[in-house]
N, C-alpha and C positions, 0 to 999 in steps of 0.2 A: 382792961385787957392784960394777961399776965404775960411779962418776959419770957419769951423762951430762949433766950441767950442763952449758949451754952460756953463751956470753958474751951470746947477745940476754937470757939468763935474769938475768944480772947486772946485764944497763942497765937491763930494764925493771922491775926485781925484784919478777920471776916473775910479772909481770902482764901477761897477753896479751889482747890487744883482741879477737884473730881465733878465739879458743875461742867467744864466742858467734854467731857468725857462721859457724861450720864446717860446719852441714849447715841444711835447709830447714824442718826444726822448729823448730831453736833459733833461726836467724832470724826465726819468724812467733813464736816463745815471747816474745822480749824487744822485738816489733817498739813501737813508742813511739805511733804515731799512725796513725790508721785512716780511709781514706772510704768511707763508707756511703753507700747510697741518702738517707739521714736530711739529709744535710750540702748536698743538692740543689734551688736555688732555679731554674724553667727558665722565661728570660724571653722569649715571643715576639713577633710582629708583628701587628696586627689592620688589615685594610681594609674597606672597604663593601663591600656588593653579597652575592652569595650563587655557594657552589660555585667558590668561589677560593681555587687555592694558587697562589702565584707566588714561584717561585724568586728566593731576592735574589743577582743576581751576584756580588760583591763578600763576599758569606757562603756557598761553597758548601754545601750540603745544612741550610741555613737557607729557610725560605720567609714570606711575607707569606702572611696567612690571614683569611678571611669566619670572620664570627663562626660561623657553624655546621660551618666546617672546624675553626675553632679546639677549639669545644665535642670535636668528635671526636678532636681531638687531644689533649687536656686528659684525657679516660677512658682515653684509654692511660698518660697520665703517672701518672695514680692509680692504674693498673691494678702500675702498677712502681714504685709504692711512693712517688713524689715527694713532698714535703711541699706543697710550691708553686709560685708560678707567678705574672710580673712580666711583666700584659701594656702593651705600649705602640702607641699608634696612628699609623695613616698616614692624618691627617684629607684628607678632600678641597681641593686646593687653594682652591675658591672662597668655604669655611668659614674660610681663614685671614685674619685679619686685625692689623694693629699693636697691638692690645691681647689676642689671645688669646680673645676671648668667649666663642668655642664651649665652650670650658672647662666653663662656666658652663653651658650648656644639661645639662638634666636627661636628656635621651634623646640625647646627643650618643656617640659609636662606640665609647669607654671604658667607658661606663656600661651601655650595651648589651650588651658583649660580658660584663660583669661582674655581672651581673645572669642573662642568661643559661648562663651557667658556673655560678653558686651554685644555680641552680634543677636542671641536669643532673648536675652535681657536686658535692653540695654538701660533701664530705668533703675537699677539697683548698682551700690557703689562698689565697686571690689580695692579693696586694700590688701596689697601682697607683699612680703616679707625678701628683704634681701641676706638674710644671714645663709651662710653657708653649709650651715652642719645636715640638710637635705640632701647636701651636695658631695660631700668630704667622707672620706675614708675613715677619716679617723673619728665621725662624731664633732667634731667642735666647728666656729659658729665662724671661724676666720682660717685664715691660712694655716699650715703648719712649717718651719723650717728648724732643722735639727733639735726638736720636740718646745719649741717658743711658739707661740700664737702672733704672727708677724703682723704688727699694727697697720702701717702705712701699707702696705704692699696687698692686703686686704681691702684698706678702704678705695685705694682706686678700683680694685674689681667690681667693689659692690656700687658704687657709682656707675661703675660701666652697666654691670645688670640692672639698674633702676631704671634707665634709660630703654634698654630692652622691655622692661615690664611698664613703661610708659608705653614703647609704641604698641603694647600688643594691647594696649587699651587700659592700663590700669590709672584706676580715678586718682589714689592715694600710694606713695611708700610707705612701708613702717618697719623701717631697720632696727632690728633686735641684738645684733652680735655687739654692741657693745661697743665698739671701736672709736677713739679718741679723731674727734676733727669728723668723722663719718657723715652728720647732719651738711655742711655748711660744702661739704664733698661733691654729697647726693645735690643739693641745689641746687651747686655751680654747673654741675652734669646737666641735669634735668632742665634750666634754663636754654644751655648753650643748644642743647638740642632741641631748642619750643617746644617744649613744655613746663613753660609757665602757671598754667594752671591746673597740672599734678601737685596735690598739698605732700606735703610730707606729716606723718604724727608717727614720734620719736618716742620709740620704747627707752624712755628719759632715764627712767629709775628701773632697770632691771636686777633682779636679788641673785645672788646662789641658792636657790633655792629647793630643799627635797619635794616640792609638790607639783614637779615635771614629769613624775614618772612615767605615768601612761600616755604625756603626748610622745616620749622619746619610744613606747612602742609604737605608737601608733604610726611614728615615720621609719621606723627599725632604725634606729642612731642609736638605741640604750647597750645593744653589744659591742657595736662600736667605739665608746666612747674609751680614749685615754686618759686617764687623770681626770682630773676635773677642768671646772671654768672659773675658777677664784681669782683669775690673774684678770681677767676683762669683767666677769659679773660684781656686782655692789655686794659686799659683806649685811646679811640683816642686820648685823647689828649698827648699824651707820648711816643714821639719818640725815646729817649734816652732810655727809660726801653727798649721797641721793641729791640732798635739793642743791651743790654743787652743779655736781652733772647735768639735771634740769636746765641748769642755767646757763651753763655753756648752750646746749641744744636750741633753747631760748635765741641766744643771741647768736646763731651760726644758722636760723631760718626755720627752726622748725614752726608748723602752723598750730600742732595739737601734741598733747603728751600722753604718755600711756605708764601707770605704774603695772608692774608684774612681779609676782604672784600678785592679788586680790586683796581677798578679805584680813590676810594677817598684815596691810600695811593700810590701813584706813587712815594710822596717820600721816601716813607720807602722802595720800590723796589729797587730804584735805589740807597739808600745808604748801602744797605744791599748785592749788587751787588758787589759794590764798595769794601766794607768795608773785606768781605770774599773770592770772586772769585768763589764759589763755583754755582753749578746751581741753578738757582733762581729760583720762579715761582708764578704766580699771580692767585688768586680764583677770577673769575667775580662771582660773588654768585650770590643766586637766586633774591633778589630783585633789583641789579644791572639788569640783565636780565629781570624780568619783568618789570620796566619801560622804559627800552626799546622798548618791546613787547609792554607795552600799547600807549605808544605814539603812537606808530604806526599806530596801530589799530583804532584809533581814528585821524589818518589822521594826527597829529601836526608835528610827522617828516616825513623825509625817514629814516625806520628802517634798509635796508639793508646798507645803507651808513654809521649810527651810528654805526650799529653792527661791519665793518669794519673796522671804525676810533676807537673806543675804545681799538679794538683787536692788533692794529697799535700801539697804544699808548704804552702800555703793553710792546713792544719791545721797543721801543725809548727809555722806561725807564729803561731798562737793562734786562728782563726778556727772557731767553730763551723757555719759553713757556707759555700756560695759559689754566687753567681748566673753559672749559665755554660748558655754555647749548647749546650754538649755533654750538657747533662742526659741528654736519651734516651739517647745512644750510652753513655754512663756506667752509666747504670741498667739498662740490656740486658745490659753486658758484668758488672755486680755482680752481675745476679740468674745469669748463667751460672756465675757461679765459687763 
């Protein structure tokens, strides 16, 4: 019987990468990391009024929704299995003002919308947002006083509204503005008023990031905004502060952590994974999403395959889930396959 040894058999000796990889079993056999419905946080838009969808330009096949469009959208997301759901508002302009108030108001469009979601749905999680720049005249995510983004004097308010968005039913907080001492705040808040078993997950590692744009149309803050958020958001370039900050959050009670932007920080996913153990979670934000969308749209990729492989990624890199606009179109295309 003749040798058919070959020389790749010598270099690589006899170890071939591409024997598990040969046919479509043995690739789904040894596949490493999987997205399910389960992995699916789908964050939308809420406005006033009733019997309104309104398409957000800037996010094609995204829309601004009345609370009772919302509610009907939210029984389909439960219907296809989502876990949750991270709604955020487009308060009325003449409700904003330099400190945020409307926050505060007990029956203000947040609370509303959340409240009536737990009463129709109640089998799906709502995770809502206490940052302020929904709220604020000026755009930004905390207070303003003599053009400073006032630290402390912020973070009691957004304690106070976690509290509010506890009793109008909300399962989770997920404080995004940034604010020093903010997690361990929202806790001592949320306890003293029993709610003990609201978690918090801590937008841990939030960036300055340019790939906000079209959520900031989407709630109209992008006219608004003064200056920037460099003074409370994380520099990209600072990976070291990021897992920092994590770790204050960590130790001040947070239950779960959330990096934002996405896909341009897979490392801070997966070292912040690492680093704590605790659940992780990735924001695909909105200009992530929309260059996906437009690619598309304009024929340069396959969207539905990108939209896939991104959302794939997310897991590789440690994250037990991810807050993305593509929820539905995601969870349509898992429950067909």
């Amino acid at each position: 019987m003749s040798d058919k040894t070959h020389l790749v058999d010598e270099i690589t000796g006899h170890r071939r990468m591409r024997r598990n990889r040969k046919a479509d079993w043995t690739r789904r056999l040894v596949q490493e990391n999987r997205l399910t419905v389960d992995d699916l946080i789908w964050p939308i838009f809420i406005v006033p009024g009733t019997n309104i969808v309104d398409p957000i330009k800037a996010m094609p096949g995204v829309n601004r929704m009345s609370v009772d469009k919302a509610v009907e959208a939210i029984k389909e997301a439960a219907d296809l299995g989502i876990p949750a759901i991270a709604p955020f508002p487009d308060v009325e302009m003449e409700k904003r003002d330099p400190t945020g108030s409307e926050i505060l108001q007990r029956d203000n469009l947040i609370n509303l919308f959340t409240s009536a979601a737990k009463k129709a749905v109640p089998n799906i999680g709502i995770i809502t947002d206490v940052a302020l720049d929904p709220f604020t005249s000026h755009g930004h995510d905390g207070i303003m006083r003599d053009g400073i983004i006032v630290n402390d004097e912020t973070v009691d308010q957004v304690a106070r509204a976690a509290v509010l968005q506890a009793d109008a039913g909300a399962d989770i907080i997920a404080p995004s503005e940034m604010m020093d001492g903010r997690i361990g705040a929202i806790r001592r808040a949320l306890d003293s008023a029993g709610h003990q078993d609201v978690g918090i997950m801590s937008y841990a590692t939030k960036f300055s990031s340019g790939f906000y744009g079209p959520y900031r149309e989407a709630i109209n803050t992008g006219g608004l905004l003064k200056g920037d958020k460099n003074s409370y958001y994380i520099s990209p370039a600072n990976a070291t502060e990021a897992l920092r900050d994590a770790a204050l959050d960590v130790d001040e009670g947070a239950d779960m952590l959330m990096v934002k932007p996405g896909l341009a920080y897979l490392d801070i996913c997966w070292r912040m994974k690492e680093a704590f153990g605790l659940p992780t979670f990735a924001y695909q934000v909105s200009g992530e999403y929309t260059q996906i969308k437009a690619a598309a749209m304009n024929g340069w990729i396959d969207g539905d395959r990108i939209m896939m492989e991104t959302l794939l990624c997310f897991k590789r890199a440690g994250c037990d889930g991810i807050l993305t606009y593509f929820a539905i179109e995601v969870a349509r295309k898992l429950g067909r396959s």
